[in-house]
N, C-alpha and C positions, 0 to 999 in steps of 0.2 A: 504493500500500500504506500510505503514514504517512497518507494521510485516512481511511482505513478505520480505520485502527486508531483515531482521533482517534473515533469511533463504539462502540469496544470499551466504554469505561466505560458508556454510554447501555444496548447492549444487555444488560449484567450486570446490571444496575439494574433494568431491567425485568423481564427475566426472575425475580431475585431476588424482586422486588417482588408481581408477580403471584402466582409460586407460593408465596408466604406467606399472601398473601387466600385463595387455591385452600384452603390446607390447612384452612384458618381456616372457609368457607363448608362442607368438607365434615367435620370433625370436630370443630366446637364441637357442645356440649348447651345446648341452651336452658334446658332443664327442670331442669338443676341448674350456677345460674349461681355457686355459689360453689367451685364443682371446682375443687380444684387442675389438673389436664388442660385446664380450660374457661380457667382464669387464662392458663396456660400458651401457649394455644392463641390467646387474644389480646391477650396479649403480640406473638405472633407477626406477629400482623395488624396493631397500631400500626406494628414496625418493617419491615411490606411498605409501609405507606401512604409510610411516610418515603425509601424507597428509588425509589418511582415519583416524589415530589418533588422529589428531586434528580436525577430524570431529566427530569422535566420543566425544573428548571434547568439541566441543561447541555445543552438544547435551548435553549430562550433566551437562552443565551450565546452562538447560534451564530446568531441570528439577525439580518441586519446593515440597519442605517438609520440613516445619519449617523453620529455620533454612538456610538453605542450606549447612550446615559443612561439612569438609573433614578432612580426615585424610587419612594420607600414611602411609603403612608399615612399623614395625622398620627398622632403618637404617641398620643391618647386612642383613637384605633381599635384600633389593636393592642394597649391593655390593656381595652376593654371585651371586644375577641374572648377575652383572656385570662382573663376571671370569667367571662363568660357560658358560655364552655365549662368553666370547672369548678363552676361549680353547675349544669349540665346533666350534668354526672357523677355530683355527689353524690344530684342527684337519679334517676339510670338508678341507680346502687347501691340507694336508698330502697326505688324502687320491682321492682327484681330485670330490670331490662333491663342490667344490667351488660355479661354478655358481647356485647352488640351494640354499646351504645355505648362502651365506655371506649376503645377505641385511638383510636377515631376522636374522642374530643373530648379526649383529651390528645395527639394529633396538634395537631387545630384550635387549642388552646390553648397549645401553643408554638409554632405558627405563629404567634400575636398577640404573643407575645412578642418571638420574630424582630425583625417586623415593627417594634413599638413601639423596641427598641434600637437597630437598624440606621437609623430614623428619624433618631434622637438622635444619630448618628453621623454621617450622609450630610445635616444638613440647612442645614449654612452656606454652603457654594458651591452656585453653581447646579448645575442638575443635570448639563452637561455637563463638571464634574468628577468624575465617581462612575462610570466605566464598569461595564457593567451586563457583561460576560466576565468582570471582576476580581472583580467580587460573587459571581456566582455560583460558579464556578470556586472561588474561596476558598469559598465553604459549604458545596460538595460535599467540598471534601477534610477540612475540619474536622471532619464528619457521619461519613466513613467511612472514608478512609486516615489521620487523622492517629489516631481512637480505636482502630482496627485495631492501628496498626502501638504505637502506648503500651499496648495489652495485651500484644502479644507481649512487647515487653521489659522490662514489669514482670514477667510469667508467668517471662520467663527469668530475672532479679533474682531472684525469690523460687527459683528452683528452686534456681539455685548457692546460698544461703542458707541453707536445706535441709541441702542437700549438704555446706556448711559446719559446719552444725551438727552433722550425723550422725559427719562427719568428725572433728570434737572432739571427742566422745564417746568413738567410736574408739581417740583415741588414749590416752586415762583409760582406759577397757576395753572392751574388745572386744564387752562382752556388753552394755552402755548403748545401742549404737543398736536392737540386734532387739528388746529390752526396752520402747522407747519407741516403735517402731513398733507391737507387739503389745498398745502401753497404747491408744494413737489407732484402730486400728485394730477393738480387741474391741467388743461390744453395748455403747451406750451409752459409747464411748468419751471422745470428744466431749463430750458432754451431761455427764459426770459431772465432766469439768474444769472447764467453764463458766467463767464470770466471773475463777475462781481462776485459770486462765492465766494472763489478762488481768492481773492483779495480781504476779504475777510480773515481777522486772523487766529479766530476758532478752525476757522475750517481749513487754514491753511497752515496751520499744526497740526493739525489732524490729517491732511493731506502728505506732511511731512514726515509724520509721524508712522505712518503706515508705509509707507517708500523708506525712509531710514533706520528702523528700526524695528518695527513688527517682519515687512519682508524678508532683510537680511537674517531674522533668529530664527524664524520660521526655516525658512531654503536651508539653512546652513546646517542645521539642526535635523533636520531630516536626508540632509547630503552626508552627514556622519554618522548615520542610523545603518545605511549603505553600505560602508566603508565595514562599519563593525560586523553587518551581515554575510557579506565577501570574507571575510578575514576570520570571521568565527572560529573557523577547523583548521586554520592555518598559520605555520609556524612565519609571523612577519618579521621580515627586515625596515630599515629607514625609510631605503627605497621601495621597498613594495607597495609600505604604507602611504606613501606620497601618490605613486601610478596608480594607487587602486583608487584615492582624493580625486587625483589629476582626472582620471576617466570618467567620475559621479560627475563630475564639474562641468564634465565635456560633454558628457548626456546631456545633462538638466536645458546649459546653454544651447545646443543643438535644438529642445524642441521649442524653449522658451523665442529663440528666434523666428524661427518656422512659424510660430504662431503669429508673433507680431510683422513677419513678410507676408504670410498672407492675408493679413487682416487690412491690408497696406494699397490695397489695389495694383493698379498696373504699374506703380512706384517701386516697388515692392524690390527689384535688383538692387537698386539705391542705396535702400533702408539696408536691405545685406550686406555688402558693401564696405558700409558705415558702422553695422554692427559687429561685423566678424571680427576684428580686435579685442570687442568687449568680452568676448567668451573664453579671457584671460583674468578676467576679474573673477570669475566662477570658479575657475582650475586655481586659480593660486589662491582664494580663498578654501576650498575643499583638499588641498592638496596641504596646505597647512594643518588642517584638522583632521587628515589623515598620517599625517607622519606626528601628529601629537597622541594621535592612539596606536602608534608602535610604540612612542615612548610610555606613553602609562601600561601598555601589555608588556613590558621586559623592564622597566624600574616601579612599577604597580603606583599607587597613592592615587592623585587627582590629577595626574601630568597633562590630560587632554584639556582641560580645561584655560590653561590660559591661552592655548595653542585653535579652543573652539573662539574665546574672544576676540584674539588677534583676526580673526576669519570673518568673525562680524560684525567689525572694526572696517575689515578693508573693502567688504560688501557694502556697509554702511555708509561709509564716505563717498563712494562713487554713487550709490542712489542719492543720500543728500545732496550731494552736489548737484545733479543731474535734475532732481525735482526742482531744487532753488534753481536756476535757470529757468524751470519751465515758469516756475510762478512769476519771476521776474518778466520774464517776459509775456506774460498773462497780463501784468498792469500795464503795459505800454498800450496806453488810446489812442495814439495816433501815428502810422506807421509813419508817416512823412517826418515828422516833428516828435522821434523820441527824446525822452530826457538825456543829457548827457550819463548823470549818476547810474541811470539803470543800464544805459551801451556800457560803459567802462565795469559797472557789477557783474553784466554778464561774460565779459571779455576775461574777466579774472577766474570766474569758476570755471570757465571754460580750460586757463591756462593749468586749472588747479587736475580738472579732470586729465587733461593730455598727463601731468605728473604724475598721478595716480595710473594711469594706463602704463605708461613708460615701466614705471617701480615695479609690478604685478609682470609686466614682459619680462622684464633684465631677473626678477628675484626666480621668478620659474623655470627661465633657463639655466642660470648660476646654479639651482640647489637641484636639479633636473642631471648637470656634468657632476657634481660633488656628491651628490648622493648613487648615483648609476656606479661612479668610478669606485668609491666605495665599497659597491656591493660586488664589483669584479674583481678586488683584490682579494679577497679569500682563495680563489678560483684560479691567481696566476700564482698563489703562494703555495699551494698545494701541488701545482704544476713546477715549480721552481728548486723545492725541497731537494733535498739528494733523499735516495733510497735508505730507509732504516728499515735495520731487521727487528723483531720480537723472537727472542729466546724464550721458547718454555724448556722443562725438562724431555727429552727425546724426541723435542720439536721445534723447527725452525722455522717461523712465516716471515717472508720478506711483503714488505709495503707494494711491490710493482708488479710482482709476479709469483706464480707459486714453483721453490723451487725444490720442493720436494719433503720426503719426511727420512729423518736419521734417527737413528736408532744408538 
C-alpha cells in the first residue's frame, strides 16, 4: 500500500494535466484569439502542460542507475531556449496564433530558465553529487505543494484581516461594517475607489503588509517544509541541503511566473523577460533555508532558524521594495506633471531592488562553487590516499583490491 501511494502524486498530475489540454482542445476559439474565455482557457493549458512535467519528473526520480546523477545543459542553452521562446510569442500574439501558442512557449521558456539556473547551481561537483530524486522531488513540491499550501494561508491571513477590520469598525459602530461592505460591494464599487484606496494609509499597510511580510513567511515557510520532506530518509551534506532549497525555489518561481505571464495578455514575453532574474530571489532565499536544515540535522538545537529568517528577510525586502514602488507610483495624478519627490522615490527603490537582485545573483553563485567544491573533496581525497592494508590475524585486506587470504 505505501508504494502505491508513492504513485498517488504521479497519477493527480496527470490526470490534472490532461484534463486541462482536454478543456483547452475543446473550448478554445481560434477565430477570436483575444477573448477573454480564449485567454482564460489557455491559461488553463500552460498550467496542464506544467502539471504533466512534473509528472514526468517524479517518474524520473524513480528511475534507478547507479548513481542516480543529473546534469542540465550548459547555461547558454537554457537562456537561448529562454528568448527564443519568447519572441516566438511575441510573434504568435503579432500574428493572432496567440491562443495556440502562448502556454506552450511560456511553458518552453521557463523550462530554459529552469534549466539555465539549476545549471549555475548543480555545476561545481561532479555530477555524482546532484542526485537526480533530490532534484526532482524538490521541483515538484516547489511547483505545486509549497505555492498550494502559501495560498491557502495567505487566503487565510487576509480573511482574519478582514474580519479584523470589520470587527473594529464594529466596535466605533455598529453601522460602519454593513456601510462599507454595501460601498465595495455596489456597481462600480471597486472601480470608483481605485488608486485612492491605495493611498490610504490603512490600507496601504495593509497592502504592504501582506507583500512584505505575510507573503514572504508564508512561501518561505512552506518552501522549507519541502526541503525537510526530500531530505527526510536522507543522509544530507551543505550542498545537498542548498540544491535541494535551490530547486523548491526554482519550482515555486517557475509556476508563480507562468501565472503572472499568462495573466498578462499578449504582453506576456515582456513580463518574462523582466521576470526571469527574479527567480533568484526565490532560490537564494530557499536555498539558505535549506542549507540551514543540514546544519540543524548534523549540529541539532534550532540552527535553521536564523538561516529561515535571513530567507524572509531577503524575500521581504524585495517584495517591500517592489510594493512601495507600486504604491508610489499609485499616487502620481498626473502622468504629464509628476512630483519630482515621488520620480526620485521611485528611482531609489528601484536602485535598491537592482542591489538586492545583484546580492541574491553573486551570493548563489559564490556559495553554489564553495559548497559543490566542498562536497567533491571527500571524493578526490579518497581517490588520492595511497593504499592501506588492514591486518587481522591470518588475514590480510588491502583498501584497493582483494589480495588474497594467508594463513
Amino acid at each position: 500500500m505505501s508504494r502505491l501511494a508513492r504513485y498517488i502524486p504521479i497519477l493527480v498530475l496527470v490526470i490534472a494535466g490532461l484534463g486541462l489540454l482536454t478543456m483547452y482542445a475543446f473550448r478554445v476559439d481560434f477565430s477570436t484569439p483575444d477573448d477573454t474565455e480564449v485567454r482564460d482557457v489557455a491559461a488553463a493549458a500552460g498550467f496542464g502542460t506544467a502539471c504533466l512535467i512534473a509528472a514526468l519528473l517524479l517518474v524520473f526520480s524513480r528511475l534507478r542507475s547507479g548513481l542516480n546523477p543529473v546534469r542540465f545543459p550548459p547555461v547558454w542553452v537554457g537562456l537561448t531556449a529562454l528568448v527564443v521562446a519568447a519572441m516566438a510569442g511575441l510573434a504568435a500574439a503579432h500574428w493572432d496564433w496567440l491562443p495556440v501558442a502562448e502556454p506552450f512557449a511560456a511553458v518552453t521558456a521557463l523550462t530554459g530558465l529552469f534549466c539555465a539556473i539549476a545549471r549555475l547551481v548543480t555545476r561545481w561537483p561532479r555530477s555524482q553529487a546532484v542526485d537526480r530524486r533530490e532534484v526532482a522531488q524538490a521541483t515538484v513540491w516547489g511547483m505545486f505543494a509549497a505555492t498550494g499550501m502559501a495560498l491557502i494561508l495567505q487566503l487565510a491571513f487576509a480573511v482574519m484581516a478582514v474580519f479584523a477590520v470589520l470587527g473594529g469598525l464594529a466596535l466605533v459602530d455598529t453601522s460602519l461594517p454593513r456601510s462599507l461592505v454595501d460601498r465595495l460591494s455596489g456597481t462600480g464599487g471597486i472601480e470608483d475607489l481605485g488608486s485612492g484606496m491605495l493611498q490610504t494609509l490603512t490600507v496601504a499597510l495593509g497592502v504592504s503588509a501582506m507583500y512584505a511580510i505575510v507573503a514572504p513567511l508564508t512561501e518561505e515557510f512552506t518552501k522549507l517544509l519541502g526541503v525537510v520532506f526530500v531530505q527526510r530518509n536522507r543522509v544530507t551534506t551543505g550542498y545537498s541541503g542548498f540544491v535541494t532549497g535551490a530547486c523548491v525555489g526554482l519550482g515555486f518561481s517557475v509556476i508563480e511566473t507562468l501565472g503572472y505571464a499568462l495573466a498578462a495578455g499578449s504582453a506576456w514575453p515582456w513580463l518574462l523577460l523582466v521576470r526571469a532574474p527574479v527567480a533568484f530571489i526565490h532560490v537564494t532565499a530557499s536555498s539558505l533555508a535549506g542549507y540551514g536544515w543540514h546544519r540543524q540535522r548534523s549540529a541539532g538545537g534550532f540552527r535553521v532558524v536564523p538561516y529561515l529568517i535571513a530567507a524572509i528577510l531577503v524575500h521581504g525586502a524585495w517584495n517591500g521594495l517592489t510594493v512601495s514602488a507600486m504604491l508610489m507610483s499609485a499616487s502620481i495624478e498626473s502622468a504629464n506633471d509628476p512630483p519630482v519627490a515621488t520620480i526620485l522615490g521611485i528611482l531609489l527603490i528601484v536602485a535598491l531592488l537592482a542591489m538586492v537582485l545583484t546580492g541574491c545573483i553573486a551570493w548563489t553563485i559564490i556559495a553554489a562553487r564553495k559548497l559543490g567544491q566542498e562536497a567533491q573533496q571527500p571524493i578526490q581525497q579518497l581517490l588520492q590516499e595511497p593504499r592501506q592494508s588492514l591486518e587481522l590475524p591470518g588475514i590480510r585486506l588491502d583498501r584497493s583490491e582483494v589480495r588474497g587470504i594467508t594463513t
